[in-house]
C-alpha positions as CSV (number, residue, x, y, z in Angstrom):
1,X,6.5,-43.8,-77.4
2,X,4.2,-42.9,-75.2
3,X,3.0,-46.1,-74.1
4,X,6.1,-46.8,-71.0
5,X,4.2,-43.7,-69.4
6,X,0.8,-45.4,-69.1
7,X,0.8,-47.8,-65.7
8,X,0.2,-51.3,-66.3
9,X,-3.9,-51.2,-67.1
10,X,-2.5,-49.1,-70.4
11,X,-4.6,-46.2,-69.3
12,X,-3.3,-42.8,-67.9
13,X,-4.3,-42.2,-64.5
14,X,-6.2,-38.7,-64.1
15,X,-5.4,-36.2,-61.5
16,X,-8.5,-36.2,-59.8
17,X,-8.5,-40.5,-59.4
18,X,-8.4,-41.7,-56.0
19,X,-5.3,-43.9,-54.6
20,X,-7.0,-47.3,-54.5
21,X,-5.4,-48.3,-51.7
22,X,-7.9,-47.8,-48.6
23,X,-7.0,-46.0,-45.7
24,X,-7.5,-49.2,-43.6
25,X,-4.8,-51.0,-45.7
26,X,-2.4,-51.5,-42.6
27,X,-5.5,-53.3,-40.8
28,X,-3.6,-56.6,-41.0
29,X,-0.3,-56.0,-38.9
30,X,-1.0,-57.1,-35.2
31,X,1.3,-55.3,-32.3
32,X,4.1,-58.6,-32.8
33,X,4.6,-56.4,-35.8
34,X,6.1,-53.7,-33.6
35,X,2.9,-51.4,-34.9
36,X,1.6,-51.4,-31.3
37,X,5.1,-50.3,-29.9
38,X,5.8,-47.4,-32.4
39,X,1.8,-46.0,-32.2
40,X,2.7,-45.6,-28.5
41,X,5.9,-43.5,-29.4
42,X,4.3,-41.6,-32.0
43,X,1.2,-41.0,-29.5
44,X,3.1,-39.8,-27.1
45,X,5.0,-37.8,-29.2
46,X,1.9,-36.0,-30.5
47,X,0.6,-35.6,-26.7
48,X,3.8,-33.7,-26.0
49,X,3.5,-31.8,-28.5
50,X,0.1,-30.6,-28.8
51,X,0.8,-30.0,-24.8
52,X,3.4,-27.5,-25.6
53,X,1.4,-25.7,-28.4
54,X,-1.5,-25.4,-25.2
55,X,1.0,-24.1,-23.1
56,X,1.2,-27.6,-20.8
57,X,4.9,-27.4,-20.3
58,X,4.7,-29.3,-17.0
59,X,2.6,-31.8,-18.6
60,X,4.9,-32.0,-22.5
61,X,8.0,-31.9,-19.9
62,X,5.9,-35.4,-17.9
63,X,5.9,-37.0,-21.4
64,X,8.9,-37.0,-22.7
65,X,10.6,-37.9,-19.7
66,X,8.6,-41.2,-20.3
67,X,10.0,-42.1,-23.9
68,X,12.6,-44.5,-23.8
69,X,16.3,-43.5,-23.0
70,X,17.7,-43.7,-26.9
71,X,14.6,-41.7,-27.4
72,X,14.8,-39.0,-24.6
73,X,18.5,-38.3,-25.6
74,X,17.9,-38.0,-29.3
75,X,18.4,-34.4,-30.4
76,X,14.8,-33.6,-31.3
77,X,13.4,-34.3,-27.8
78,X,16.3,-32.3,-26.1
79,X,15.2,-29.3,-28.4
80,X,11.7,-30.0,-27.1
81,X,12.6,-30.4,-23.6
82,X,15.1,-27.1,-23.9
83,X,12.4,-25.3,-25.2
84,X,9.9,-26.2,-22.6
85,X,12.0,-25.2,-20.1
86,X,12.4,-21.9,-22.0
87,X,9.2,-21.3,-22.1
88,X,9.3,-21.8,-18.0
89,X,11.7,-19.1,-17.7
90,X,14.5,-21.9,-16.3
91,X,17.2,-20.7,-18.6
92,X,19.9,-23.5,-17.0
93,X,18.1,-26.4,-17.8
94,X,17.0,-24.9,-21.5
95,X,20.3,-24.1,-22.1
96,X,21.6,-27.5,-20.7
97,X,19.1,-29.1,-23.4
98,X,19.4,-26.9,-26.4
99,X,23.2,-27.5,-26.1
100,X,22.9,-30.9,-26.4
């Protein structure tokens, strides 16, 4: 039986159909949500970043020294930070990072 297949309307949904759900579906939470709070993180997270990729060490190494503490000292930031520092030739403090 083919039929448990089909989603609810009965029909089969084509490859080339669009997600109905618009990109502006999240329009509704307001920052007591937390939204506000985690687009900050992620933002800065992405600022960092694309800073290293332009070669901004200084300026990656300024922004994640201003996430949060549980942040700062979670594994993926130290590898970011190590690697920074890396990249600045200041092999202590990348190897202090990386190692932790």
């Amino acid at each position: 039986n083919t039929s448990s297949h089909l989603p609810p309307s009965g029909k089969a949904k084509s490859a080339s159909t669009p997600d109905p759900t618009p990109l502006n579906s999240f329009a509704h939470l307001t920052p007591s949500d937390g939204t506000s709070a985690l687009a900050s993180l992620m933002r800065t997270y992405t600022l960092a970043l694309n800073a290293y990729h332009k070669y901004d060490l200084h300026a990656a190494l300024k922004l994640y020294a201003s996430l949060p503490p549980h942040l700062l000292n979670s594994s993926y930031v130290q590898k970011q930070i190590g690697k920074c520092h890396f990249e600045l030739s200041n092999y202590a403090a990348a190897k202090l990072h990386l190692e932790a």
